[in-house]
PyMOL Python script that loads the backbone (N, CA, C, O; Angstrom):
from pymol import cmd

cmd.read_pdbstr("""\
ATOM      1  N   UNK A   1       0.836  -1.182   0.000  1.00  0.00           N
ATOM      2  CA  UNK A   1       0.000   0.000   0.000  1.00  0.00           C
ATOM      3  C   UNK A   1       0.883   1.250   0.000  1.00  0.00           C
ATOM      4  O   UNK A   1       2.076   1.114   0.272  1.00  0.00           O
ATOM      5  N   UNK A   2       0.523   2.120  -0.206  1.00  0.00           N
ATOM      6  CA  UNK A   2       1.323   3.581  -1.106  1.00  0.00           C
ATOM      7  C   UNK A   2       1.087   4.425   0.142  1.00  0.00           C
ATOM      8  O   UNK A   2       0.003   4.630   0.689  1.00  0.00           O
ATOM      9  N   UNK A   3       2.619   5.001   0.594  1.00  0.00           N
ATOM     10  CA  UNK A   3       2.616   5.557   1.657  1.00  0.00           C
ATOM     11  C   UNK A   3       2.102   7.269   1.592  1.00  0.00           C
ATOM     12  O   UNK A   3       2.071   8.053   2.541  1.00  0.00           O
ATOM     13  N   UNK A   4       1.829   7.461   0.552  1.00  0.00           N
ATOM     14  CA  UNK A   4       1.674   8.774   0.065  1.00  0.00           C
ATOM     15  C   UNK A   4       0.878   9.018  -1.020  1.00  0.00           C
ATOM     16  O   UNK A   4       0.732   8.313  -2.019  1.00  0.00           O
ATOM     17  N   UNK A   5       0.307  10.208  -0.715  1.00  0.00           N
ATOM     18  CA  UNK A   5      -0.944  10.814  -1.940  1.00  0.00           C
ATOM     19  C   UNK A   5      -0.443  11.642  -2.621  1.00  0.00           C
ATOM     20  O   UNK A   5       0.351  12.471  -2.176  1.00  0.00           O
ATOM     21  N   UNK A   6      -0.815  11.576  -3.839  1.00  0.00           N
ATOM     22  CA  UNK A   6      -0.959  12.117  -4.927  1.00  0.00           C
ATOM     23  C   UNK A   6      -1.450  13.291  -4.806  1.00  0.00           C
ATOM     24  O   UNK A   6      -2.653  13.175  -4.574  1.00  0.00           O
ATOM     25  N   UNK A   7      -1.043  14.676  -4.856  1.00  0.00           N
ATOM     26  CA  UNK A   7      -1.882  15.485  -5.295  1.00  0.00           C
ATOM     27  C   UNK A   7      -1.490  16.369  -6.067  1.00  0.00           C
ATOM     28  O   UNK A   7      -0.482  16.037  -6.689  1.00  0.00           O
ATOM     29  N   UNK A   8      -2.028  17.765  -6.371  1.00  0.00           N
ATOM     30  CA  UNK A   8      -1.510  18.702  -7.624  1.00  0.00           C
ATOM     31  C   UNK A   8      -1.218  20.020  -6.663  1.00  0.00           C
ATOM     32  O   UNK A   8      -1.689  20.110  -5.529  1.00  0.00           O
ATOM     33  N   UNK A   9      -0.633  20.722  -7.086  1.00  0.00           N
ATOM     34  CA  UNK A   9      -0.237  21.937  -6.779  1.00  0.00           C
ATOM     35  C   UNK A   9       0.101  22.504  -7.391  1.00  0.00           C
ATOM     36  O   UNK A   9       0.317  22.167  -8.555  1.00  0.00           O
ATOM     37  N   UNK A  10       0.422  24.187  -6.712  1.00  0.00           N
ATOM     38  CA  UNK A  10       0.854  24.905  -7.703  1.00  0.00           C
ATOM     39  C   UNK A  10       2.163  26.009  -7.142  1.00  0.00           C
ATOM     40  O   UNK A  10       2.285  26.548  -6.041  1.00  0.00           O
ATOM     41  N   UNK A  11       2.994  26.085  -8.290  1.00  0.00           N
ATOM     42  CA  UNK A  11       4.671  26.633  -7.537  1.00  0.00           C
ATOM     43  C   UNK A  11       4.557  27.761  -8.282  1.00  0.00           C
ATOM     44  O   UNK A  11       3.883  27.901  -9.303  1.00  0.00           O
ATOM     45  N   UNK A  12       5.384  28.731  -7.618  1.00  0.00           N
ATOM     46  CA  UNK A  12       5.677  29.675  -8.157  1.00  0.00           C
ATOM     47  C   UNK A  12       6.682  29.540  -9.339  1.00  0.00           C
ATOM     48  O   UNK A  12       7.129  28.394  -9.292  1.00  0.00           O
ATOM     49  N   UNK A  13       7.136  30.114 -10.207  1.00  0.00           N
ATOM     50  CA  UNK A  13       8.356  30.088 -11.504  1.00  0.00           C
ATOM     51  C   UNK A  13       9.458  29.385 -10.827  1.00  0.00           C
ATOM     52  O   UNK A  13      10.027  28.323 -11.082  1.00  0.00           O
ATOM     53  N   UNK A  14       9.655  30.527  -9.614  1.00  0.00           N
ATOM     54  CA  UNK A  14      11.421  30.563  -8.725  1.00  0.00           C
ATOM     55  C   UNK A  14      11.350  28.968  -7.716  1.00  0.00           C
ATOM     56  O   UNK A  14      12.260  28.139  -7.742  1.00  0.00           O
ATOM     57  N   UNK A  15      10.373  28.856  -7.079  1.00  0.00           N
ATOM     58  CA  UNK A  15      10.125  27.908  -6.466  1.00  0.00           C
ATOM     59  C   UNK A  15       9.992  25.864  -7.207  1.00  0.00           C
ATOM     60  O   UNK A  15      10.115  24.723  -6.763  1.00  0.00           O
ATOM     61  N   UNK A  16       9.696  26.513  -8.440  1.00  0.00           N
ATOM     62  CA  UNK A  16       9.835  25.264  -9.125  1.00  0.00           C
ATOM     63  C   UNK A  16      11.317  25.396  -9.887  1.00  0.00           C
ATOM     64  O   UNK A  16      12.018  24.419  -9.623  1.00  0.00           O
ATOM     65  N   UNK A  17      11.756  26.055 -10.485  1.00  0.00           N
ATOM     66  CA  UNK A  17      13.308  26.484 -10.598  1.00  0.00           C
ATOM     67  C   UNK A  17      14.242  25.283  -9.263  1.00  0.00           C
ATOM     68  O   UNK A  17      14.996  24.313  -9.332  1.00  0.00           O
ATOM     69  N   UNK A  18      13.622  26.084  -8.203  1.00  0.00           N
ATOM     70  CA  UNK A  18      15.276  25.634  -7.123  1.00  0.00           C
ATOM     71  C   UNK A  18      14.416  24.234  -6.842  1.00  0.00           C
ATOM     72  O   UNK A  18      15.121  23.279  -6.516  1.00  0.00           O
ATOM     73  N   UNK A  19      13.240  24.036  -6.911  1.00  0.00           N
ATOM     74  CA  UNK A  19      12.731  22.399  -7.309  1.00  0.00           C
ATOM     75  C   UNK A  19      13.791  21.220  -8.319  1.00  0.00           C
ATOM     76  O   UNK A  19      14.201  20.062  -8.247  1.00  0.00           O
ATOM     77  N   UNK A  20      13.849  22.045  -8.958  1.00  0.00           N
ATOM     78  CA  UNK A  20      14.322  21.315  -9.948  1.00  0.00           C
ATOM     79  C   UNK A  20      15.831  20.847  -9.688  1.00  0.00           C
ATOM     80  O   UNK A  20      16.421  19.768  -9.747  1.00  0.00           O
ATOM     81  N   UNK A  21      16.233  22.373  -9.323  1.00  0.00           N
ATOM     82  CA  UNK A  21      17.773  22.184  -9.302  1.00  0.00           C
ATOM     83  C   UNK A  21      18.424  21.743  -8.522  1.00  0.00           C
ATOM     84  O   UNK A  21      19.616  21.498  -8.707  1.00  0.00           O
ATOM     85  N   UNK A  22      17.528  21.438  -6.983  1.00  0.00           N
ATOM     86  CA  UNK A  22      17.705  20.761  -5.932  1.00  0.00           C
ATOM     87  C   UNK A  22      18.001  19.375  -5.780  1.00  0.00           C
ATOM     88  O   UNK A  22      18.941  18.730  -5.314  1.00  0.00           O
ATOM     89  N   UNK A  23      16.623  19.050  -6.461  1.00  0.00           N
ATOM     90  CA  UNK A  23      16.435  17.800  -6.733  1.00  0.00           C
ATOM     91  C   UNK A  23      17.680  17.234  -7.687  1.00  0.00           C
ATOM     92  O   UNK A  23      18.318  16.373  -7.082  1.00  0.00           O
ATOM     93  N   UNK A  24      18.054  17.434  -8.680  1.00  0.00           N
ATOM     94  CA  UNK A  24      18.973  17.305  -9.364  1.00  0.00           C
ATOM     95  C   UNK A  24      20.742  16.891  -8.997  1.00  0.00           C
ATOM     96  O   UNK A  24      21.555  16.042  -9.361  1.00  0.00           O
ATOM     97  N   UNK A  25      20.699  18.147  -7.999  1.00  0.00           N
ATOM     98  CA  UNK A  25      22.059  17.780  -7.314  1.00  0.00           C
ATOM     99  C   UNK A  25      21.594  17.017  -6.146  1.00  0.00           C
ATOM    100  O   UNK A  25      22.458  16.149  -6.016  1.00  0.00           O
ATOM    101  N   UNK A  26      21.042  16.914  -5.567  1.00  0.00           N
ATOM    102  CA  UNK A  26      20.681  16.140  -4.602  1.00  0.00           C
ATOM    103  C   UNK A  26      20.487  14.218  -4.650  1.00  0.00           C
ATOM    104  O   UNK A  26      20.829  13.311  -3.892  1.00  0.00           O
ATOM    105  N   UNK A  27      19.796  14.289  -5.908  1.00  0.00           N
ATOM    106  CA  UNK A  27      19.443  13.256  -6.850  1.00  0.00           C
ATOM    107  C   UNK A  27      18.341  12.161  -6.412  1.00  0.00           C
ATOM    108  O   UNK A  27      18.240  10.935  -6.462  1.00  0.00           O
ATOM    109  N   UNK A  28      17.253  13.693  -5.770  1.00  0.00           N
ATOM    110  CA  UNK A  28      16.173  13.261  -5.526  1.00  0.00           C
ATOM    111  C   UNK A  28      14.915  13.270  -6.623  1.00  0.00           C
ATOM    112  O   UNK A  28      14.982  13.332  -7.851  1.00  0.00           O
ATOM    113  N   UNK A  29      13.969  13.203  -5.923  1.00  0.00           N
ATOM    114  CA  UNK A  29      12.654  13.436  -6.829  1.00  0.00           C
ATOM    115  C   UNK A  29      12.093  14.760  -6.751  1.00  0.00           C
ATOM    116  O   UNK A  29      12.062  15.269  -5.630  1.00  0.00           O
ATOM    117  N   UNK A  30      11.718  15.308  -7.568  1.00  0.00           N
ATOM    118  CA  UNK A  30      10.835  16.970  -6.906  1.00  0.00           C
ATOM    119  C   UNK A  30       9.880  16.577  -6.117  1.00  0.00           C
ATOM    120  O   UNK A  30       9.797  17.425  -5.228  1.00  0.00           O
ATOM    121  N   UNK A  31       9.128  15.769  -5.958  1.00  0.00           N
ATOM    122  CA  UNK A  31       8.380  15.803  -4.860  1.00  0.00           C
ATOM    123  C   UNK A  31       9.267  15.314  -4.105  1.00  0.00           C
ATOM    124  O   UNK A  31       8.871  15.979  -3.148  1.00  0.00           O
ATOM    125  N   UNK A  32      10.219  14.676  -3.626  1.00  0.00           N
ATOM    126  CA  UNK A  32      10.482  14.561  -2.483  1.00  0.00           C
ATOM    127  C   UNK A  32      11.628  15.539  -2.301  1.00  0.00           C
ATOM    128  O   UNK A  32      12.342  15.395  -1.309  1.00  0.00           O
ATOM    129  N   UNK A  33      11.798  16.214  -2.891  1.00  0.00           N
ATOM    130  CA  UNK A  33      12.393  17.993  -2.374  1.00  0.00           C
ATOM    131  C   UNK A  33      11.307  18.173  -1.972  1.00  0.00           C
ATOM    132  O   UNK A  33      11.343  18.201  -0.742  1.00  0.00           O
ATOM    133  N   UNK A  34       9.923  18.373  -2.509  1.00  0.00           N
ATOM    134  CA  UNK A  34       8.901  19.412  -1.532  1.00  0.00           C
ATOM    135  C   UNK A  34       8.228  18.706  -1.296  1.00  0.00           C
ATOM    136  O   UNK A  34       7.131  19.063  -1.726  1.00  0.00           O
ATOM    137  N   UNK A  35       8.157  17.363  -0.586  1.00  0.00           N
ATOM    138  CA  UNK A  35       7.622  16.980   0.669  1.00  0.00           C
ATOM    139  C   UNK A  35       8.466  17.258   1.733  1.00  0.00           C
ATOM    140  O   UNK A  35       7.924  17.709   2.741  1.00  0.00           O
ATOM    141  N   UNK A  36      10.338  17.004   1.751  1.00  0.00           N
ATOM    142  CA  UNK A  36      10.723  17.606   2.404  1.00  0.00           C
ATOM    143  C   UNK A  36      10.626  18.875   3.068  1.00  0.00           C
ATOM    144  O   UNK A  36      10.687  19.119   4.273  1.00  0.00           O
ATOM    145  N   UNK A  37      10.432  19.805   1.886  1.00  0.00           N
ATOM    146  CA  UNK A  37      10.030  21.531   2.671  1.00  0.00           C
ATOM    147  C   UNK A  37       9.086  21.633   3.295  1.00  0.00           C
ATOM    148  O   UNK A  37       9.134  22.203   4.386  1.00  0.00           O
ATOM    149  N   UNK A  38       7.738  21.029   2.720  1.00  0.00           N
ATOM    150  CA  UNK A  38       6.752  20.611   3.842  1.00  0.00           C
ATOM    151  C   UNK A  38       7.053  20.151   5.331  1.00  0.00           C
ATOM    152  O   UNK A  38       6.678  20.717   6.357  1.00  0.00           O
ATOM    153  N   UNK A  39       7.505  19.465   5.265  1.00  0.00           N
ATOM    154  CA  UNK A  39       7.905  18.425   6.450  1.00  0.00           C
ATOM    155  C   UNK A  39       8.717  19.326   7.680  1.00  0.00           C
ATOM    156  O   UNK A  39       8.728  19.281   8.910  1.00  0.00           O
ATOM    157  N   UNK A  40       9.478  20.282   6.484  1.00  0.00           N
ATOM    158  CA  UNK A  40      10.574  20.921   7.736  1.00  0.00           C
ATOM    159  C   UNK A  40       9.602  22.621   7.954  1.00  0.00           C
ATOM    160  O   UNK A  40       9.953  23.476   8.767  1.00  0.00           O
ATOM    161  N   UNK A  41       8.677  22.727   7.244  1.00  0.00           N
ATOM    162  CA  UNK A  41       8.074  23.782   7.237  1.00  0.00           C
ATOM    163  C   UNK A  41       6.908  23.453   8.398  1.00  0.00           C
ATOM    164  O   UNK A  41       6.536  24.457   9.006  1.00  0.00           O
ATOM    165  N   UNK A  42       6.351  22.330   8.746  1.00  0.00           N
ATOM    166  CA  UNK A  42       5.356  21.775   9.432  1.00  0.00           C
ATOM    167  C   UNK A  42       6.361  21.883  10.868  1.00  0.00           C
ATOM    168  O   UNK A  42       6.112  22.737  11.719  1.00  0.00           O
ATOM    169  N   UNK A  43       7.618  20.826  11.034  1.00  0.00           N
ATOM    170  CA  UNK A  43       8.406  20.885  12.286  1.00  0.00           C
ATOM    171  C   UNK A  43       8.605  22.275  12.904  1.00  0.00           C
ATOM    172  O   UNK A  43       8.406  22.573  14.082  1.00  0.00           O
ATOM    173  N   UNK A  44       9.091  23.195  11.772  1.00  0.00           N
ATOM    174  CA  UNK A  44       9.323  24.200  12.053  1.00  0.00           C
ATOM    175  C   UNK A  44       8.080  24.949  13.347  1.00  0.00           C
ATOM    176  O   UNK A  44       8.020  25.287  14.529  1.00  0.00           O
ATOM    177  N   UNK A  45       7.240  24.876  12.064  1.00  0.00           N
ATOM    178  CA  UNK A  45       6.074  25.845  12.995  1.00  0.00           C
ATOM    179  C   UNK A  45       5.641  25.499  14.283  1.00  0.00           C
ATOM    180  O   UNK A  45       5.260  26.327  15.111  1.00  0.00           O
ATOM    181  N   UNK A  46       5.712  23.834  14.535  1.00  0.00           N
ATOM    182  CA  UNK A  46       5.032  23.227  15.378  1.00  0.00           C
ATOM    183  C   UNK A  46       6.231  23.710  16.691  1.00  0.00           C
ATOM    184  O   UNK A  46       5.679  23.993  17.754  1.00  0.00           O
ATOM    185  N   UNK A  47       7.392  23.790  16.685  1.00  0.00           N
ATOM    186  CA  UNK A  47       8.773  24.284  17.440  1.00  0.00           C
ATOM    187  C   UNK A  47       8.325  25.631  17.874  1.00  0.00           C
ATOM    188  O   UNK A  47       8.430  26.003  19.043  1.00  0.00           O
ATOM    189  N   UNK A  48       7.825  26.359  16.926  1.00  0.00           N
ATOM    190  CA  UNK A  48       7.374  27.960  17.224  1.00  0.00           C
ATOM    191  C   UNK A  48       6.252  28.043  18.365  1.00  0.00           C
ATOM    192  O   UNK A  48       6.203  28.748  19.372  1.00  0.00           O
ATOM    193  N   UNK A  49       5.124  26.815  17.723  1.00  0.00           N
ATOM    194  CA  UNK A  49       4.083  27.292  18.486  1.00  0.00           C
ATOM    195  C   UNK A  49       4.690  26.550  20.156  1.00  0.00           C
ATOM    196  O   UNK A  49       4.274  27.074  21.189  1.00  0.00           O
ATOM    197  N   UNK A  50       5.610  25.408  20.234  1.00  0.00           N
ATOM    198  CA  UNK A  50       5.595  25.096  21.820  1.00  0.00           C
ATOM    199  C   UNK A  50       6.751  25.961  22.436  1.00  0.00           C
ATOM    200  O   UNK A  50       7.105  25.874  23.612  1.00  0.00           O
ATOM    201  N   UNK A  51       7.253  26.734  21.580  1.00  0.00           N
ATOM    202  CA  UNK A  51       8.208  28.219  21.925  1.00  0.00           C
ATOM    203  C   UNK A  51       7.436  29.206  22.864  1.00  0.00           C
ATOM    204  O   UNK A  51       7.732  29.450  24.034  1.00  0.00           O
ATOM    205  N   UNK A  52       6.100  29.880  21.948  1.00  0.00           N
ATOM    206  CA  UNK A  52       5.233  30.528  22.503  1.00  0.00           C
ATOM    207  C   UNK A  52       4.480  30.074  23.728  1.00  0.00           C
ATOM    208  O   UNK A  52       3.989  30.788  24.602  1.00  0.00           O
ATOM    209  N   UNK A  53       4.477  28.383  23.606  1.00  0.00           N
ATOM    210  CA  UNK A  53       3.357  28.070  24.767  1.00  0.00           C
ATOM    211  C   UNK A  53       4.282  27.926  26.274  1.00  0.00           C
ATOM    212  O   UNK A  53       3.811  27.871  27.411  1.00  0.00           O
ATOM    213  N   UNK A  54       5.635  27.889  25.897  1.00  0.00           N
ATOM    214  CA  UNK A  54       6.661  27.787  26.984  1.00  0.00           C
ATOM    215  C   UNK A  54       6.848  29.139  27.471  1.00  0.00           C
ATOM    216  O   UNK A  54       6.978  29.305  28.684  1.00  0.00           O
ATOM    217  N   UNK A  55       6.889  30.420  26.444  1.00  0.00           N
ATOM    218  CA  UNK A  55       6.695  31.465  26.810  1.00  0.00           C
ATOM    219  C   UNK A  55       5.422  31.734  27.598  1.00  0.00           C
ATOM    220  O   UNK A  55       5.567  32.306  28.678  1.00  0.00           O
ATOM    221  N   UNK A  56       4.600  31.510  27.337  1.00  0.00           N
ATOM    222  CA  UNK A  56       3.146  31.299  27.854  1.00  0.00           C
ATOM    223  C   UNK A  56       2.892  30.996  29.675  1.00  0.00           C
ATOM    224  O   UNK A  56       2.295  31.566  30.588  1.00  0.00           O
ATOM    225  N   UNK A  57       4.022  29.346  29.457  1.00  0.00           N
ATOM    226  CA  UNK A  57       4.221  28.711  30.883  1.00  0.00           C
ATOM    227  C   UNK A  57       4.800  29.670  31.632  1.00  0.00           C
ATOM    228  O   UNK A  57       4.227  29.935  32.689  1.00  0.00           O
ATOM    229  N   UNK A  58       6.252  30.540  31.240  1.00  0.00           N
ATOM    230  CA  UNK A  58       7.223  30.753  32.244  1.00  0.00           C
ATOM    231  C   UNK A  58       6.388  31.984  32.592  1.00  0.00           C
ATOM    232  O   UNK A  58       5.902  32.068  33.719  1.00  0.00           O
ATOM    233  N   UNK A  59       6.204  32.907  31.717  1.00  0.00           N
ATOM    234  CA  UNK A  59       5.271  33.778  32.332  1.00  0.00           C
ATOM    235  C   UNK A  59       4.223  33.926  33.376  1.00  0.00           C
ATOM    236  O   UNK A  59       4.042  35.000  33.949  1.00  0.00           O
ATOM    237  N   UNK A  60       3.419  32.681  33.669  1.00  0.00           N
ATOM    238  CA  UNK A  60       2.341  32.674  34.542  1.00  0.00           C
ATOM    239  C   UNK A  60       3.253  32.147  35.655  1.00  0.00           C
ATOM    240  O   UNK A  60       2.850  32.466  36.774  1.00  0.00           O
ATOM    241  N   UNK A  61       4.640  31.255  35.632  1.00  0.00           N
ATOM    242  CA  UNK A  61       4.914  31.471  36.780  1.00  0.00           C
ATOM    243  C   UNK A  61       6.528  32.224  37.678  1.00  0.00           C
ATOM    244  O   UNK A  61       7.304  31.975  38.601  1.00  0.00           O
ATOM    245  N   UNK A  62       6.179  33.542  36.293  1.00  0.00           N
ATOM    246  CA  UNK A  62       7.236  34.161  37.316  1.00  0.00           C
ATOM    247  C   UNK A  62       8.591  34.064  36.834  1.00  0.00           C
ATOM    248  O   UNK A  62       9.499  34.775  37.265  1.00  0.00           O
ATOM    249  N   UNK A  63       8.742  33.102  35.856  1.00  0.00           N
ATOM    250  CA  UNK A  63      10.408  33.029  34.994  1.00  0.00           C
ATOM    251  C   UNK A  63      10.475  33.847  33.854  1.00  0.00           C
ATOM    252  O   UNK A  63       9.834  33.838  32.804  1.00  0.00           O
ATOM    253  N   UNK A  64      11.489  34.641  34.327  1.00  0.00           N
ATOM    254  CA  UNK A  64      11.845  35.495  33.492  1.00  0.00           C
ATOM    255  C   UNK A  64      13.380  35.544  32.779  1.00  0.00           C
ATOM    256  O   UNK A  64      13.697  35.980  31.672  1.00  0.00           O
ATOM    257  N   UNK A  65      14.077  35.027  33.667  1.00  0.00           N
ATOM    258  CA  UNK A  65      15.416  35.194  33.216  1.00  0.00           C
ATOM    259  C   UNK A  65      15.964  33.563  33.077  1.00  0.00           C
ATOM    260  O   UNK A  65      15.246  32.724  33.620  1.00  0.00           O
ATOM    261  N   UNK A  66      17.456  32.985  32.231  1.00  0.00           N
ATOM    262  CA  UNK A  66      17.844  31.828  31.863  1.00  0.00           C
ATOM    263  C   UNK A  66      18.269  31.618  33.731  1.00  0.00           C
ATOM    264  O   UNK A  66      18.443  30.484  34.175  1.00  0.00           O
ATOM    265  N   UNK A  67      18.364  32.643  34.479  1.00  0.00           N
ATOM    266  CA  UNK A  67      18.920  32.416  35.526  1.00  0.00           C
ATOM    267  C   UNK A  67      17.712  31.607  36.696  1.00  0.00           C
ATOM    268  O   UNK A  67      17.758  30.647  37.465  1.00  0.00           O
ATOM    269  N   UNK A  68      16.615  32.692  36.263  1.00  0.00           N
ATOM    270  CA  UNK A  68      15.316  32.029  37.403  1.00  0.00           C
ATOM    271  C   UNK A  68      14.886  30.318  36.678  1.00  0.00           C
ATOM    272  O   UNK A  68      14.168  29.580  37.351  1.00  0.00           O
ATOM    273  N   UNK A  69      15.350  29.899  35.443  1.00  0.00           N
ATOM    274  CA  UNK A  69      15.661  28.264  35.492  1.00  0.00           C
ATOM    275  C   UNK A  69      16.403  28.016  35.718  1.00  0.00           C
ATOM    276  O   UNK A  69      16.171  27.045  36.438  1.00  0.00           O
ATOM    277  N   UNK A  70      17.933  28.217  35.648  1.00  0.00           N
ATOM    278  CA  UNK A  70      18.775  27.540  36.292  1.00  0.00           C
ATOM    279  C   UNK A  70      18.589  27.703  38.179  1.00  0.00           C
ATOM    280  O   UNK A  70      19.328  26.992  38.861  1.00  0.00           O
ATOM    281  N   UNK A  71      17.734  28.516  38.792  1.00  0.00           N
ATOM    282  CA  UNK A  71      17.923  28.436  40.011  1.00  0.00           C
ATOM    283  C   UNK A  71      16.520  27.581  40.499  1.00  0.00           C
ATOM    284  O   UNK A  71      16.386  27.198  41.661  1.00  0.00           O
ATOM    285  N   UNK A  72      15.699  27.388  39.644  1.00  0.00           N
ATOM    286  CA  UNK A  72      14.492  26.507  39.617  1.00  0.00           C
ATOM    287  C   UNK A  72      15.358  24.960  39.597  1.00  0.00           C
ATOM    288  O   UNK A  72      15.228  24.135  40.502  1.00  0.00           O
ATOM    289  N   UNK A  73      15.924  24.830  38.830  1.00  0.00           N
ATOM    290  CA  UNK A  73      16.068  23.529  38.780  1.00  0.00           C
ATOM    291  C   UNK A  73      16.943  23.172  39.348  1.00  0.00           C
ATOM    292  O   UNK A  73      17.092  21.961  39.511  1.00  0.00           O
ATOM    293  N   UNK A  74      17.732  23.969  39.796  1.00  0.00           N
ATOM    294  CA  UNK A  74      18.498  23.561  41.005  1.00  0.00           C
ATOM    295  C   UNK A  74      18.462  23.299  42.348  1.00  0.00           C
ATOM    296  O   UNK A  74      19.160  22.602  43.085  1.00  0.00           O
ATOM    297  N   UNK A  75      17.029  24.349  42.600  1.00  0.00           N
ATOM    298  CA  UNK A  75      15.834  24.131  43.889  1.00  0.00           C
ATOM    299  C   UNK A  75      15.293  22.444  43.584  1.00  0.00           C
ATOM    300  O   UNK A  75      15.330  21.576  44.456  1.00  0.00           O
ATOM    301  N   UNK A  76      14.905  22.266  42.474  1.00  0.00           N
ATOM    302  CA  UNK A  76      14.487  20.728  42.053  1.00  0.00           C
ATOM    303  C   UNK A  76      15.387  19.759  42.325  1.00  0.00           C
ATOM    304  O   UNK A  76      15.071  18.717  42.898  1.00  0.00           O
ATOM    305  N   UNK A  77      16.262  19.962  42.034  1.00  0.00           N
ATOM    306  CA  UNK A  77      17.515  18.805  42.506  1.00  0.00           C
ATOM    307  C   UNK A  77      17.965  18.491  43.672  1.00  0.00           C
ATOM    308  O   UNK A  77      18.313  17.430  44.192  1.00  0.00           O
ATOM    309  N   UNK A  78      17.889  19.939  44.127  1.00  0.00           N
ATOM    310  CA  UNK A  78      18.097  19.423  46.102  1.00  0.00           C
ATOM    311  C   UNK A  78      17.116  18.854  46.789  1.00  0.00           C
ATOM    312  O   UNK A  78      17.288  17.943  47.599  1.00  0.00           O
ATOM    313  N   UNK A  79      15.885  19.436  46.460  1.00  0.00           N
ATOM    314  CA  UNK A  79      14.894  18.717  46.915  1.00  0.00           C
ATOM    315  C   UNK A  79      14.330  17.207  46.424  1.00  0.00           C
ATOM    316  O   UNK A  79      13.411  16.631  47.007  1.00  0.00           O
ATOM    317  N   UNK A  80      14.916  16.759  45.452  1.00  0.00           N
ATOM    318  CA  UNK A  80      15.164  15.394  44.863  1.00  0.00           C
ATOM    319  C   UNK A  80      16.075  14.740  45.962  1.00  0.00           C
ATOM    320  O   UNK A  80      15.844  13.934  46.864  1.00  0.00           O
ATOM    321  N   UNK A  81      17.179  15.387  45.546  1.00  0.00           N
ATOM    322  CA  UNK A  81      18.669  14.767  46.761  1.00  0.00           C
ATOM    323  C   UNK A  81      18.059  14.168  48.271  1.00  0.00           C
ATOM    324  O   UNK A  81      18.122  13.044  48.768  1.00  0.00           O
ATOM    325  N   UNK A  82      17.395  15.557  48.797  1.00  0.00           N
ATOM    326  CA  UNK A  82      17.015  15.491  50.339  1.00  0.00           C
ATOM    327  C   UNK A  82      15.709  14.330  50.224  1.00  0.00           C
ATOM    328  O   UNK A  82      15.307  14.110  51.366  1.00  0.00           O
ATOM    329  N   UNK A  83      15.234  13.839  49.594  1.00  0.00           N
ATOM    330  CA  UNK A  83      14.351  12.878  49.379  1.00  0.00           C
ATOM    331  C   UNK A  83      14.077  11.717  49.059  1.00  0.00           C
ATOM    332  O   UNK A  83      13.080  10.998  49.139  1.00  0.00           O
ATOM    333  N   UNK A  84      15.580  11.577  48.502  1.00  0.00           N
ATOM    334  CA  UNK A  84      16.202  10.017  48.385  1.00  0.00           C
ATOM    335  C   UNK A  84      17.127   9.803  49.440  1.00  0.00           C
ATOM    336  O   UNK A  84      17.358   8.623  49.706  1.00  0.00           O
ATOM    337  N   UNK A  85      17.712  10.682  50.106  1.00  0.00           N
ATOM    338  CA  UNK A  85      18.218  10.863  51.522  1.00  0.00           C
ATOM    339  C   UNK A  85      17.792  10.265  52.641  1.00  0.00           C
ATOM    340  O   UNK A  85      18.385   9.586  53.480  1.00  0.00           O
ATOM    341  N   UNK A  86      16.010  10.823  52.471  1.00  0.00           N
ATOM    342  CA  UNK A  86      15.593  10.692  53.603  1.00  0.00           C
ATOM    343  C   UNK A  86      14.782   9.233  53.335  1.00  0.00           C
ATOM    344  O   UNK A  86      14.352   8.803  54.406  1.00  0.00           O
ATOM    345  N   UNK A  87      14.456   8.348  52.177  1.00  0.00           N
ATOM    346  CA  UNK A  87      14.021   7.641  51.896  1.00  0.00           C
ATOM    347  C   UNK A  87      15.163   6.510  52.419  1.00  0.00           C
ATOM    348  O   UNK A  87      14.917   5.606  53.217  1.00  0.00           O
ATOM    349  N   UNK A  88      16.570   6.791  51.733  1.00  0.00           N
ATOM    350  CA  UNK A  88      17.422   5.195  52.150  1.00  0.00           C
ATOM    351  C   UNK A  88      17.841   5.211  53.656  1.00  0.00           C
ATOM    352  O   UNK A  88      18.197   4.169  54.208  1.00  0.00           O
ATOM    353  N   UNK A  89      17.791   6.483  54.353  1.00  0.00           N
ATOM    354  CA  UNK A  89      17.778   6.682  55.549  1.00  0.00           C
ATOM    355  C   UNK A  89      16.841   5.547  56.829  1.00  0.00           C
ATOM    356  O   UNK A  89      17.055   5.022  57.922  1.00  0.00           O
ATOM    357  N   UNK A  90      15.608   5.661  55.669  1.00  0.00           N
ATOM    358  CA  UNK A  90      14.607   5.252  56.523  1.00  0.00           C
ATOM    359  C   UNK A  90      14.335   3.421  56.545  1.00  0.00           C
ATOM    360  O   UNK A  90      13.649   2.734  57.301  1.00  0.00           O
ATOM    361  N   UNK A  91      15.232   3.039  55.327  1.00  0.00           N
ATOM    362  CA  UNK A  91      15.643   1.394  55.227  1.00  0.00           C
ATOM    363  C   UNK A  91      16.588   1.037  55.945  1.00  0.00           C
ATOM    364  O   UNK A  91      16.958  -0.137  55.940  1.00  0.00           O
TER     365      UNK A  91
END
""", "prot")
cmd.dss("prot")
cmd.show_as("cartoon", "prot")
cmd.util.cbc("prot")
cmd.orient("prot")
C-alpha cells in the first residue's frame, strides 16, 4: 500500500526552478524535495508554536530570566537529593 498521496499543486516560476535544481544535485525526486520543505516547514512551525506556549508557561509562573531556570532547577535537585536521603535513611 502507497505511503503517500498524490496530489496537484501549484509553484511559483522561482520555487519550481530551485525544485528542480535541488532535486537534481541532490538526486532526488521533486516531490520529495517538496515533501521535504513541507515536512521541515510543518516541524518548524510546530517548534514555534511550543516556543510561545513555553513562553506562555514561564510567564504565569514568574520566569523570566535563563537564571530564574537555572535556580528553579536547582531548587528541584536538592529537593530530589534530600528525598532520596531521607528515603534510604529510613531502610
Amino acid at each position: 500500500m502507497r505511503k503517500s498521496k498524490i496530489i496537484s499543486l501549484s509553484l511559483t516560476d522561482v520555487a519550481l526552478k530551485y525544485a528542480e535544481e535541488y532535486s537534481k544535485a541532490d538526486g532526488k525526486s521533486r516531490s520529495a524535495i517538496i515533501s521535504e520543505a513541507v515536512t521541515r516547514y510543518c516541524v518548524m512551525r510546530k517548534l514555534n508554536e511550543l516556543g510561545e506556549y513555553g513562553k506562555k508557561q514561564a510567564a504565569k509562573k514568574g520566569i523570566k530570566t535563563d537564571g530564574d531556570v537555572d535556580r528553579i532547577i536547582h531548587e528541584y535537585r536538592a529537593e530530589k537529593r534530600k528525598s532520596m536521603a531521607t528515603k534510604s535513611n529510613r531502610s
